[in-house]
N, C-alpha and C positions, 0 to 999 in steps of 0.2 A: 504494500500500500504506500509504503512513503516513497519506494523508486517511482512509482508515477506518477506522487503526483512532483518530486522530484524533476522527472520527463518534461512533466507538461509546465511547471515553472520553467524551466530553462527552454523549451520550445517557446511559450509565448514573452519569454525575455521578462518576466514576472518578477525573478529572483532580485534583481539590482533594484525593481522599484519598491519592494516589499524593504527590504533592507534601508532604502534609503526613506522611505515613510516610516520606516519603524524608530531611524536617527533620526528624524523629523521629529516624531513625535515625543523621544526622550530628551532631545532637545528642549523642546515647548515646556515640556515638564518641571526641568531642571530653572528656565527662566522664571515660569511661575513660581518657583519655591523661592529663590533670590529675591523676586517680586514682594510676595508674603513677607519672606524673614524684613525685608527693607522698612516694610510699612508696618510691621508690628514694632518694628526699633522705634522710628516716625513717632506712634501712637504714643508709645512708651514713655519718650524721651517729654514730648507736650505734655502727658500726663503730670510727669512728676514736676515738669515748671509749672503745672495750674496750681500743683496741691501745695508746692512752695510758696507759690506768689500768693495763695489764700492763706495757706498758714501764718505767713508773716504778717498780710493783711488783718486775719484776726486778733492777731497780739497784737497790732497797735492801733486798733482801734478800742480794745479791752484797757489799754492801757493810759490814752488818752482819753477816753467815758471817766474811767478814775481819776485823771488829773483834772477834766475838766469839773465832775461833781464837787471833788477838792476842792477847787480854784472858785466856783457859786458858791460852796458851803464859807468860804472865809470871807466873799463879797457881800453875800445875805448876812453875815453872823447868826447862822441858823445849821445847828450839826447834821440835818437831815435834808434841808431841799435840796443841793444841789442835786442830792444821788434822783430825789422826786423830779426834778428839771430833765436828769438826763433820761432816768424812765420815757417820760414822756415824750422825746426825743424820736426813743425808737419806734417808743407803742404808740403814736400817732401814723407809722406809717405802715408797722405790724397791722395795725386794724384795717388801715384802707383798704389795705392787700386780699384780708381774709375777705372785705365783704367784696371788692371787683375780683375774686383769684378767677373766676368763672370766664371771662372776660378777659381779663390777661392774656389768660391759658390759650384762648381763642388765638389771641393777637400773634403769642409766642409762634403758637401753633402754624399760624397761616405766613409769618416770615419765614421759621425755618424750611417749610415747603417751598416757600418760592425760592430761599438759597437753594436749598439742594436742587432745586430744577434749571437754576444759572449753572451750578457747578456741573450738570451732567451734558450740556448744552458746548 
């Protein structure tokens, strides 16, 4: 069984293109894996600069909430408003959040769609 079909690859000159599709296609393979490992480094690498840049961001915004409640609490002469000043700071905009997040969400929603449909374009 294998001498003919053997035969009949080398009669119809088969052999050379089977081989060379078959380099063809471990080729193709090997760039896609290059491909991958490239963009998984890519992801990676952003990653860890978003979580830096937020990490840092969070400490010193934590830090200057406390310098600035400090800095009301000596200007009022009152040991507690600043920290209620900077409360309310945040929880003004905490609140608006929750009640438009619906709506946001929307907005979020219908930008990132139109990015990724520039991006594939």
């Amino acid at each position: 069984m294998e001498g003919i079909k053997d035969t009949i690859f080398k009669f119809l000159r088969l052999e050379k293109l089977v081989d060379n599709l078959s380099g063809y296609l471990e080729t193709r393979l090997e760039l896609f894996k290059i491909e991958v490992r490239e963009d998984v480094a890519r992801v990676m690498a952003q990653a860890l600069t978003v979580t830096a840049i937020i990490l840092l961001s969070i400490l010193f915004l934590l830090f200057f909430s406390v310098g600035l409640a400090h800095f009301l609490n000596e200007f009022l002469n009152k040991p507690y408003a600043g920290y209620w000043i900077v409360a309310g700071i945040y929880g003004v905009p905490c609140i608006v959040l929750l009640i438009f997040r619906k709506e946001i969400s929307l907005k979020f929603e219908h930008y990132m769609t139109k990015l990724m449909k520039r991006k594939e374009k």
